[in-house]
C-alpha positions in Angstrom: -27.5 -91.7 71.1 -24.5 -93.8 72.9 -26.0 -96.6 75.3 -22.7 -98.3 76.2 -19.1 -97.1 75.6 -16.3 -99.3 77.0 -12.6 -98.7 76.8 -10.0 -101.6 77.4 -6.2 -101.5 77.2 -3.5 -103.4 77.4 -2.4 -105.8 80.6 -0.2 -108.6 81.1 -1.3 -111.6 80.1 -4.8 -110.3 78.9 -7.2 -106.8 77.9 -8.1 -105.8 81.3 -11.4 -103.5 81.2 -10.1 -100.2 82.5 -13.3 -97.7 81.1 -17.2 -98.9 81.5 -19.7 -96.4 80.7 -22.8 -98.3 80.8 -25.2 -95.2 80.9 -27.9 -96.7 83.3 -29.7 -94.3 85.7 -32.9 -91.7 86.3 -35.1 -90.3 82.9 -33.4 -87.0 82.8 -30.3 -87.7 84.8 -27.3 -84.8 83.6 -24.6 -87.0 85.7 -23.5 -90.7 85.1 -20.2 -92.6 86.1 -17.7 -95.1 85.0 -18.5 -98.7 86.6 -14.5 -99.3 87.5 -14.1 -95.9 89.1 -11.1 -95.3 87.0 -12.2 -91.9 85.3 -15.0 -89.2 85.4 -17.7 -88.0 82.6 -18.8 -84.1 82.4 -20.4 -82.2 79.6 -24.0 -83.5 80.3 -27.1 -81.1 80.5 -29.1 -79.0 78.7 -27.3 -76.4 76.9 -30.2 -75.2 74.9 -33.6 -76.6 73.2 -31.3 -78.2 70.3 -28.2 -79.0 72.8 -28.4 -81.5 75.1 -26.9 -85.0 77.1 -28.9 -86.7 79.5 -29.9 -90.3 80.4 -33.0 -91.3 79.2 -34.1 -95.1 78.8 -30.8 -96.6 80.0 -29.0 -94.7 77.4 -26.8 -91.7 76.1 -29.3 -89.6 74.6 -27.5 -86.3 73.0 -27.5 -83.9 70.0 -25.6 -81.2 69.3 -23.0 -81.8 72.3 -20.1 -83.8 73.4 -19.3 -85.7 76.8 -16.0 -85.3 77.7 -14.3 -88.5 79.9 -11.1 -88.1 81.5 -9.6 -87.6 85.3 -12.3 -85.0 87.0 -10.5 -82.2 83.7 -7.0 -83.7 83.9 -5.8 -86.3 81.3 -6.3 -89.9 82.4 -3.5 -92.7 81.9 -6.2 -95.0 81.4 -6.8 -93.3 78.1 -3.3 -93.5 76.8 -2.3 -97.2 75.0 1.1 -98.2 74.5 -0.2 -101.5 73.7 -2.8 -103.6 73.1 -6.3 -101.9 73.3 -10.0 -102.1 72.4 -12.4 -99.4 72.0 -16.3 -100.0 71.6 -18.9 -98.1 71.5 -22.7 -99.0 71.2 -25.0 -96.5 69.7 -28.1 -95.3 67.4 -27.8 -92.7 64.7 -30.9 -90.7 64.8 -30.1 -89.4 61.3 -27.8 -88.5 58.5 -28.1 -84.7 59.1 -24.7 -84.0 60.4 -23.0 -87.0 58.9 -23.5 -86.1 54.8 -19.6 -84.9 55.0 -18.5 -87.4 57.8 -19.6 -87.0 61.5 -17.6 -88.0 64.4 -18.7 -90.8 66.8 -15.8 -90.2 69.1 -12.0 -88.5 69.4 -9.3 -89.2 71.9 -7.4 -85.9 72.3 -4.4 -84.8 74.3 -3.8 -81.6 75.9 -3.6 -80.2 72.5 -6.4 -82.1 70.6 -6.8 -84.6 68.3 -5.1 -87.7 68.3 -7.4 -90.2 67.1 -10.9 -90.5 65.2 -13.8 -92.6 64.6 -15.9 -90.9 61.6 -19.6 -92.0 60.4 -20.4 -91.3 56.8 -23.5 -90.6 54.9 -22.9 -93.8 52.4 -22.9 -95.8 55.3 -19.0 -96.7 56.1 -16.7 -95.5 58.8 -13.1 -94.1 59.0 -11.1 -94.3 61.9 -8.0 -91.3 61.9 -4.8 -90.7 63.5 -2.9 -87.7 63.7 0.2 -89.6 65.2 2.3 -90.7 62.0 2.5 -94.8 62.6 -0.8 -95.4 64.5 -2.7 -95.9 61.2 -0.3 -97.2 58.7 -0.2 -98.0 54.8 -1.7 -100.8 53.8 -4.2 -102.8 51.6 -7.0 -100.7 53.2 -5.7 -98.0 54.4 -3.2 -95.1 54.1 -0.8 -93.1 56.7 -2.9 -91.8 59.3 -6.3 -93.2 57.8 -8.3 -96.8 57.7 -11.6 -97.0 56.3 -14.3 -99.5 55.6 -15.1 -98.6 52.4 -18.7 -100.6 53.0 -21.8 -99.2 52.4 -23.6 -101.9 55.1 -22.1 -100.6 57.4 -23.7 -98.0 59.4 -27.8 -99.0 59.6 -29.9 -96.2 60.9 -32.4 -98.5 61.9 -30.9 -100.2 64.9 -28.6 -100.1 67.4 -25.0 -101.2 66.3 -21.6 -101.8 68.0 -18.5 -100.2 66.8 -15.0 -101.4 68.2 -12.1 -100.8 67.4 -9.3 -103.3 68.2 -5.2 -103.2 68.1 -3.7 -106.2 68.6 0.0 -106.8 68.0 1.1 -104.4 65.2 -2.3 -104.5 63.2 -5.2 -101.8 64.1 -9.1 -103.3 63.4 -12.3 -101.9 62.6 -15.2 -104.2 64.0 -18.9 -103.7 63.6 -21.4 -105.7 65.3 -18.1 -108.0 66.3 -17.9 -109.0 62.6 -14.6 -108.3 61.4 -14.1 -105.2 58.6 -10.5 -103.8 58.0 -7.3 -103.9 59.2 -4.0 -101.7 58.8 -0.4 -102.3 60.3 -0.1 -100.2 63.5 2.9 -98.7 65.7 3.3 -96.4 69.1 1.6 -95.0 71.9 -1.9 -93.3 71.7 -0.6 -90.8 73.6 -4.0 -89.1 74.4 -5.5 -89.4 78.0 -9.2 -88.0 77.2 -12.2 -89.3 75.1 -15.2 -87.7 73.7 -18.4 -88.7 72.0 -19.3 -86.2 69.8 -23.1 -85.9 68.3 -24.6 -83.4 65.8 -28.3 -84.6 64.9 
């Protein structure tokens, strides 16, 4: 279930935000758009009994399906960061079902797929990915293409939660409820131009 996902990258002096999904509309409703105008969301409807994306409550409600967001099929520059950039999502797990071996939240991909990750695990942490050498570095936390928060607390199936994700300079950040988690050094372009959420259970 994804109530809210924003997207915001980098502008002189400050974050402008250049991606608002705020999911608001009918009970039922298969279409939904970005508040700024800047890119387009498809993949909603019922696929089957067990695969679905729709609006229901003021929210994201989906299993067993992705929405894709990019420009009306094309790749969108506002999904590509050479910069600074946030990423934050809002959302409710509805169980561990698909997650026992890591389930993805969201991926931005490129014509070719994957370029970068945000994971949900069973024990309750997450992992954000990169298959670009440099955007996840080595560090403390983290090694070459992987930064995780290695903390049980925190994924809670019991409420709604914020994830963000947050590069600033050359360090990447994994936020949760705006409370600081890990960091790991971070270099070059997130050369992806489309995002999806992905859900399982």
């Amino acid at each position: 279930m994804f109530p809210l996902g924003i997207l915001c990258q980098q502008s002189t002096p400050a974050l402008n935000l250049v991606v608002d999904y705020e999911f608001n509309g009918t009970d039922g409703a298969t279409t939904t758009t970005d508040s700024t105008g800047n890119t387009t969301a498809s993949g909603l409807g019922i696929v089957s009994g067990s695969e679905f994306a729709y609006i229901q409550s003021d929210k994201l409600f989906a299993r067993n399906n992705y929405t894709t967001i990019d420009d009306s099929g094309a790749l969108s520059p506002y999904l590509i960061f050479a910069g600074d950039f946030e990423i934050e999502v809002a959302l409710r797990f509805n169980g561990w079902e698909a997650f026992l071996s890591g389930g993805i939240i969201w991926q931005l991909q490129n014509a070719f797929g994957e370029i970068m990750s945000m994971y949900a695990y069973a024990d309750g942490y997450i992992a954000l990915t990169a298959n670009t050498s440099g955007l996840i570095g080595s560090g403390q936390f983290s090694t070459d293409g992987l930064l995780s928060t290695n903390d049980s607390a925190s994924v809670n199936l019991s409420t709604q939660q914020s994830f963000k994700i947050e590069r600033l300079g050359s360090t990447i950040s994994i936020y949760v409820n705006n409370v600081f988690k890990v960091s790991a050094p971070s270099a070059g372009t997130v050369n992806a131009g489309r995002f999806k959420f992905w859900t399982k259970s």
